[in-house]
C-alpha positions as CSV (number, residue, x, y, z in Angstrom):
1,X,88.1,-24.3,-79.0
2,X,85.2,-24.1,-81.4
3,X,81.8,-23.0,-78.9
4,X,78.9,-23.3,-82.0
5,X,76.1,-25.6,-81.0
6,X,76.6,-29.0,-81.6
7,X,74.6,-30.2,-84.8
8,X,73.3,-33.8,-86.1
9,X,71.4,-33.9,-89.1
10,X,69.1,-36.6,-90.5
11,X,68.4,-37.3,-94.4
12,X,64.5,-37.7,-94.4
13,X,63.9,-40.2,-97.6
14,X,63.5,-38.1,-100.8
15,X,64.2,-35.0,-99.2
16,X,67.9,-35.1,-100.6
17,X,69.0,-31.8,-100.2
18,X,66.3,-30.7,-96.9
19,X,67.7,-31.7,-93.7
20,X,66.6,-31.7,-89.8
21,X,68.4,-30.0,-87.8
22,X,68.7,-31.6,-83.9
23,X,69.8,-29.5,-81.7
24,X,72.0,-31.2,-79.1
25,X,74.1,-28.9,-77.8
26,X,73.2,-27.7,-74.1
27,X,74.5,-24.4,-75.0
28,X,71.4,-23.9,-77.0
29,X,69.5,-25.6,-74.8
30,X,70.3,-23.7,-71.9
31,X,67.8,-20.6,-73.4
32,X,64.5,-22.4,-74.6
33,X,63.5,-19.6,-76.4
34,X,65.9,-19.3,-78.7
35,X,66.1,-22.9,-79.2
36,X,62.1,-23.2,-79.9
37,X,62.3,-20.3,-82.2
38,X,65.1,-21.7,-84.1
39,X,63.6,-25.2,-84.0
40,X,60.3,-23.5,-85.7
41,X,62.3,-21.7,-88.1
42,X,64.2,-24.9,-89.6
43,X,61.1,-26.7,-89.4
44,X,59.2,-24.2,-91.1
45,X,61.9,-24.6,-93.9
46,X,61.3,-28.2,-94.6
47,X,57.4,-28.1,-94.5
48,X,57.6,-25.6,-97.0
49,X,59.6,-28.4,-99.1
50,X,57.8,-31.5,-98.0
51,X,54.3,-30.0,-98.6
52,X,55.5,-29.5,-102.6
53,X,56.0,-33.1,-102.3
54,X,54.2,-35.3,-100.4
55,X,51.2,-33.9,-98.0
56,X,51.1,-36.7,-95.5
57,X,55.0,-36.2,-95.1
58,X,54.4,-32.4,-94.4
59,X,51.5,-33.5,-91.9
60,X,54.0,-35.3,-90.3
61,X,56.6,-32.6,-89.7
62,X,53.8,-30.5,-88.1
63,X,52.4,-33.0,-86.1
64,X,56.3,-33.7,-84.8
65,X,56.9,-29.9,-84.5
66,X,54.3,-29.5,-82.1
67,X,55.1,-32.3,-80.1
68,X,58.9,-31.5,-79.8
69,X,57.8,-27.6,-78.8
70,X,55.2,-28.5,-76.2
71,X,57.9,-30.7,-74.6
72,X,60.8,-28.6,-74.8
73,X,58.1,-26.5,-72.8
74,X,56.8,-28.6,-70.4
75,X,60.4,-30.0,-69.5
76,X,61.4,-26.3,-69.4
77,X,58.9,-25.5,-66.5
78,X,59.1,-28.2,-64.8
79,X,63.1,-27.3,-64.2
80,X,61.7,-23.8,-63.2
């Protein structure tokens, strides 16, 4: 039986060959910290991309990375 995280990606318009990763596996889950560093990672990644091409795209992606890691945060300590 194959344990790897569980992966879904999403094609973001012109960015043909630069995909999201979400991260729905509760293995990954289960240790925030990896997951937010891994989440910033990828992320990093396609900002690096999308700022070549469009600047209000890359605004986006930072704006929507900081949202996702707060709450991965927030709902982490409020299991705690």
């Amino acid at each position: 039986m194959d344990h790897s995280p569980s992966v879904s990606t999403i094609d973001i318009g012109s960015l043909d060959c630069d995909l999201i990763r979400v991260y729905t596996s509760l293995d990954m889950m289960r240790d925030r910290k990896d997951a937010v560093v891994q989440f910033v990672r990828d992320s990093y990644e396609i900002i690096c991309v999308a700022a070549g091409r469009n600047a209000l795209r890359a605004f986006l992606l930072v704006s929507w990375s900081l949202f996702a890691i707060t709450l991965i945060l927030i709902l982490g300590t409020i299991r705690c």
